[in-house]
C-alpha positions in Angstrom: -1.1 7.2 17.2 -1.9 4.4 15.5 0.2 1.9 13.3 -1.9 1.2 9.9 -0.7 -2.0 7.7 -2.0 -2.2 4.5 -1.5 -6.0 4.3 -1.8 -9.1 2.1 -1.8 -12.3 4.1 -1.1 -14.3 1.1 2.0 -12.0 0.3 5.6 -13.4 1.2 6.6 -9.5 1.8 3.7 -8.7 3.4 3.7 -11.3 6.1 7.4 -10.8 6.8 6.3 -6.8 7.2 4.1 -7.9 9.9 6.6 -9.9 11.6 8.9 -7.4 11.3 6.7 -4.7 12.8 5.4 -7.1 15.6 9.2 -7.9 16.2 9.8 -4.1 17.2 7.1 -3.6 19.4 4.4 -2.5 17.4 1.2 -4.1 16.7 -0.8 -2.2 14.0 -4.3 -2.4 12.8 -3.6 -4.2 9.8 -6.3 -3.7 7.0 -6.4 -6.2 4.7 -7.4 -4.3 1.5 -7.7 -7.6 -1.0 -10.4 -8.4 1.1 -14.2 -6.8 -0.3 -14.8 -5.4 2.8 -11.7 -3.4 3.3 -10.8 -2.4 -0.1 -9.1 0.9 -0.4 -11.0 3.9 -2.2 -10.1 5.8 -4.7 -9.9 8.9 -2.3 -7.7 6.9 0.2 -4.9 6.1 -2.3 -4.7 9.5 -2.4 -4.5 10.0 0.9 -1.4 7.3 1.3 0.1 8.7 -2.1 0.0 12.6 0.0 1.5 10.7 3.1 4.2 9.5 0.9 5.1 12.9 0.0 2.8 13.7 -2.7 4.0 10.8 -5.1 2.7 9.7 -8.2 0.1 6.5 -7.6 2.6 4.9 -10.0 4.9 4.9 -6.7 3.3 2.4 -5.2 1.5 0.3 -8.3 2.6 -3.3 -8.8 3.8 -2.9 -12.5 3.7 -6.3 -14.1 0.1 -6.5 -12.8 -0.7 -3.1 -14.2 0.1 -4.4 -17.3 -1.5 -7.4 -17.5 -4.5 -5.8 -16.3 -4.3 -3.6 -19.1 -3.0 -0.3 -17.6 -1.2 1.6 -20.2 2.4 3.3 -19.2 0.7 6.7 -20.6 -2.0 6.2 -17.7 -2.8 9.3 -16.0 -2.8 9.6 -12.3 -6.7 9.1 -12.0 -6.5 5.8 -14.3 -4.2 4.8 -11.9 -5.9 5.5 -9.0 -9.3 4.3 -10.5 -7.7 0.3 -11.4 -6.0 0.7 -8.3 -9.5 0.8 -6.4 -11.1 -1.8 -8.4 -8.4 -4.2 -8.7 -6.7 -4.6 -5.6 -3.6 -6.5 -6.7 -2.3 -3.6 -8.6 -1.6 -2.3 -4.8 2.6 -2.8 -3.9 2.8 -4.1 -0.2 3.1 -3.8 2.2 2.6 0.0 3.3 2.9 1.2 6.4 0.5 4.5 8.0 0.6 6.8 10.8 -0.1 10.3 11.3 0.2 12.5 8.6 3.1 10.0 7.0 2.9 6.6 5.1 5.8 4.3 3.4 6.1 1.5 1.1 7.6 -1.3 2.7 10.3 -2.7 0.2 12.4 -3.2 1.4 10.2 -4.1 5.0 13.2 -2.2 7.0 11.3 0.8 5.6 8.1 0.0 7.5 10.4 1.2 10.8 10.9 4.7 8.9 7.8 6.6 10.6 7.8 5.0 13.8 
């Protein structure tokens, strides 16, 4: 099954995620959703926010960029999502995916979790 990294190369974090993954053996398809071309949709937060156990979007939303991008504390769940999808950096990071399960790495030792 494979290892999914939602990544941000220019992220301190994120980089030390990959190394920390790579260090253990595993060498994961990392998608590097700040990029246009892999941007996650609407419908795949979602999907990670069901692999995390059915959390709340807010779970894994970079709040001092939510709000200076605007996005209220009395957002619903499909505001959320919606900025989320359009504005990238709103995304925490890294996240780690496989199978049916997904984790926000912070710290990164959580990345190891659903190995």
């Amino acid at each position: 099954m494979t290892y999914i990294l939602i990544h941000n190369p220019g992220c301190g974090s994120s980089k030390k995620g990959l190394e920390l993954l790579e260090a253990n053996g595993v060498k994961p398809t990392v998608r590097k959703y700040m990029s246009a071309a892999e941007r996650l949709s609407v419908e795949e937060l979602k999907d990670i926010a069901q692999k995390m156990g059915g959390v709340s979007p807010r779970e894994f939303l970079r709040d001092k960029d939510a709000e200076a991008a605007g996005l209220s504390e009395t957002a619903s769940d499909a505001e959320v999502y919606t900025a989320m999808a359009e504005n990238p950096k709103l995304i925490q990071r890294p996240i780690g995916l496989k199978g049916k399960k997904a984790v926000l790495g912070r710290p990164n030792s959580r990345l190891l979790e659903i190995l």
